[in-house]
Every structure is written in structure tokens, then in C-alpha cells.
N, C-alpha and C positions, 0 to 999 in steps of 0.2 A: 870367465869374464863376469866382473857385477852385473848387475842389472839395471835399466834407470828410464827413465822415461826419456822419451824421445820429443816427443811433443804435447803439449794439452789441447784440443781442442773445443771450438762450441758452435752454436750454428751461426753461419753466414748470413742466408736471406731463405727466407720459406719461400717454396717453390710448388709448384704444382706435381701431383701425386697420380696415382692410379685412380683413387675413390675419391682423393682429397689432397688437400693440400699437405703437404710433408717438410719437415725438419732437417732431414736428411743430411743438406750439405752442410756438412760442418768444417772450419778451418784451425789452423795452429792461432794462439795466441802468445806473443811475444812476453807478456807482464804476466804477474804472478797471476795465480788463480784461485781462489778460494772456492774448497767444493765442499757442500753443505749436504745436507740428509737426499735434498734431492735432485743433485748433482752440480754441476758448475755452474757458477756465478756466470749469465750470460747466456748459459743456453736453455735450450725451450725443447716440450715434447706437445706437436699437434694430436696425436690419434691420442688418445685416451690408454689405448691398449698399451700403449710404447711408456715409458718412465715409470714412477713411483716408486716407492722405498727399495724395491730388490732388483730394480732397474737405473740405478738411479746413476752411472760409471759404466760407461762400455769403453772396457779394455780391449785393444785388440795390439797382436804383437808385429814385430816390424820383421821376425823370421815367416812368420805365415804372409802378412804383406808382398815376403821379396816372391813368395812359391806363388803367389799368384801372378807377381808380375811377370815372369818366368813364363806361365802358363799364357799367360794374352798376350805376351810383347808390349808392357804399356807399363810405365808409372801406375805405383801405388800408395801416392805421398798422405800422410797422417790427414785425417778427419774425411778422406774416400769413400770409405765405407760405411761413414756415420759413427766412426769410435771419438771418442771423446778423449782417450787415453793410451798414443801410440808409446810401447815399449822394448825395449831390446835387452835381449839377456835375458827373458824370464817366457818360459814355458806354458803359455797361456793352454793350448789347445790341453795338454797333460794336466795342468790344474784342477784339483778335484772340488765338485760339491762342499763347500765350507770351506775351503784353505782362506787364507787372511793373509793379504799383506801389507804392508806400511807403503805407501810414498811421501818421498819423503825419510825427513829422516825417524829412524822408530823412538814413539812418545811425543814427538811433536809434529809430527805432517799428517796424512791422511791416512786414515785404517779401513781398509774396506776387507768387505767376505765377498765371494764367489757365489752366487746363490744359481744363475740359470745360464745357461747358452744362450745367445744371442738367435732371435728365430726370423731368417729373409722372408721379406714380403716382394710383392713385384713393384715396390716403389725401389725396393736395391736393385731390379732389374732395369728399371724406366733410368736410375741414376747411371750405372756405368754402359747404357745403351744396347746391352743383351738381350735379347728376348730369351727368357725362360734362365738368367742366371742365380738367382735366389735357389734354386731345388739344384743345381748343381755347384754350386755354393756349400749349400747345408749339407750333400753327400761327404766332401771332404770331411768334416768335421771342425773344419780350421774357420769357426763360425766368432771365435774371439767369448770372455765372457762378459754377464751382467753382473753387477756389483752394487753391494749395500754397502753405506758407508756407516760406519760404526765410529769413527773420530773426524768429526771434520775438521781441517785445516786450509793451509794455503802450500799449491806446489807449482812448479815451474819447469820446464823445459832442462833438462841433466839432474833433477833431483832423483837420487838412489831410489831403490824399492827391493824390500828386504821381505822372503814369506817369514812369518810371523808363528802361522800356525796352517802345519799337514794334516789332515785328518787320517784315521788307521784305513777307511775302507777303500775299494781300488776305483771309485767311477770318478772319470777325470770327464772336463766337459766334451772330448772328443768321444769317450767310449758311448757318455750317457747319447750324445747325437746318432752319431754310427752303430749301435747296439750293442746292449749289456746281455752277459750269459745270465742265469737264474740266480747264480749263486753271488755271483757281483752286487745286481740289485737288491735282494736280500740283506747282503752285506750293508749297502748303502741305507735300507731302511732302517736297522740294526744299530746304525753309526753314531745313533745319537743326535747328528746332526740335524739342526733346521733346515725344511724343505719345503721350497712353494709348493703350494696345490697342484702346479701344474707338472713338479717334475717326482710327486708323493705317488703321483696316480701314474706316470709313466714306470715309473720303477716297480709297482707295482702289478701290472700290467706282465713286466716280466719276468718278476719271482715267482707269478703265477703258473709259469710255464714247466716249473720244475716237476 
């Protein structure tokens, strides 16, 4: 089955947070979307820590979606979990560090890279009414990822999404969350690939252990 977005999302109303006020809820938007460097026309990142260029696209897919809804007995409808970009047909959690793909269609809609995992805080816990769901959340791995966008465009609700570009080394964003063997991160620092600080030092961390 192709791939294609499911819905865009952005945020609804800022609401009250754990520390602070949070962004979190985010809904579908019916009309097109134009997503720029740092991120969709319409939405907003209150913490400081949350958006900016390698954050800038939270994909999350509508197969990890259903395994959670599965998991609570509840609806898991697009912008739930704060993604800005529900998808179906496309393999977010296996998605590795650098992969790239279009929404849209390729050359003219949106080009984004996969730069980091999505990381829960207890404002995702305060949202879907769990106590302590963020750290069991992050064990699955099925944390959806963060996304740089490298073309912006305009996309909409059934526009395709094509990977672009696989990188050779094996850390997808589920291994990198659930842990990488020595020879994997290595691989990954090897890759060539651009890597935040934050996930240069984790890999590192584990190619150390060799």
C-alpha cells in the first residue's frame, strides 16, 4: 500500500502543562498547509526545548496510533499525541536517523529528514490522563519522529509520501530509543550522516561499550 498522510495537524488552544503552559493539543486541518523551516503555518511551540529546525515536523504513524489504541481501549485520532503529521503506509518507528522523505508529491511538496525521536515529557502524560505514560510510552519505541524540513511546501490531508533517501547504517528511530548494540552506533557515527548533539552523544555513549 502507498503511503500518504492521513492528516496535518496544528495546535488547537494552549492549555495548561506540568511546569507550564503546553502546546500539546494539536487538531486536523481541513485546508492546505504550508510547512516552512519551522514547521506548520498555524502552529506554535511554548517550551523552548520542544520545536526549532530539527524539530520542526512530528510525524507520527496511524499503525503505531492503532497499537496504542489497542493497548488503552480508546481512540487515537491525528494531533492526540501532539504529531503534527499523521501517516499511514509508512514505517515511522523503523525509519532511520537521516532517511528523507517527500510529502507531497516529490519536487514539489514538502522534503523533510528524520533527525531525532520524539522525547515524552509529563505534559504527554497530564494530556491523555495517565500518570506516568510518557516513560512507558518511550519503552515501546513507537515514539513517532522529529523532522527537519529541507523543502518547504504546501500539503494536505491524502497527499502521497515517498522515502526519498535510506541511509546504509541500521539505527532506525525505534532501535536508537530501545537500544543500539556497539557495532550499530558506531555504524551510525560512521554514516556520514547529520546528527543532533543530543543523539551524537548517545550513540556514542554506546559504541563505547564495545
Amino acid at each position: 500500500m502507498a503511503a500518504s498522510i492521513e492528516a496535518v495537524c496544528v495546535v488547537h488552544e494552549i492549555t495548561e502543562g506540568y511546569f507550564h503552559p503546553t502546546a500539546i493539543d494539536k487538531r486536523p486541518v481541513d485546508a492546505p498547509v504550508r510547512i516552512g523551516e519551522l514547521g506548520p503555518d498555524g502552529d506554535e511551540h511554548v517550551d523552548q526545548a520542544h520545536g526549532g529546525r530539527d524539530a520542526a515536523v512530528y510525524v507520527y504513524a496511524a499503525e503505531d496510533a492503532a497499537y496504542f489504541a489497542r493497548l488503552l481501549g480508546r481512540e487515537v485520532p491525528p494531533g492526540l499525541f501532539g504529531d503534527n503529521v499523521r501517516t499511514r503506509g509508512l514505517d515511522v518507528t523503523s525509519s532511520k536517523l537521516g532517511e528523507r522523505w517527500w510529502l507531497g508529491e516529490p519536487g514539489t511538496g514538502v522534503l523533510l529528514e528524520v533527525r531525532k525521536p520524539r522525547t515524552p515529557c509529563h505534559n504527554f502524560s497530564m494530556r491523555m490522563g495517565i500518570a506516568g505514560f510518557h516513560v512507558d510510552f518511550n519503552r515501546t519505541g513507537r515514539v513517532g519522529a522529529m523532522c527537519r524540513v529541507l523543502e518547504p511546501g504546501v500539503v494536505r490531508a491524502g497527499d502521497p509520501v515517498t522515502v526519498d533517501h535510506e541511509p546504509e547504517h541500521e539505527v532506525s528511530i525505534g532501535v536508537l530509543v530501545t537500544g543500539m548494540t556497539p557495532a550499530q552506533a558506531q555504524g551510525l557515527l560512521d554514516s556520514g550522516v547529520t546528527l543532533t548533539s543530543a543523539v551524537r552523544e548517545k550513540a556514542q555513549r554506546y559504541a563505547d561499550r564495545a
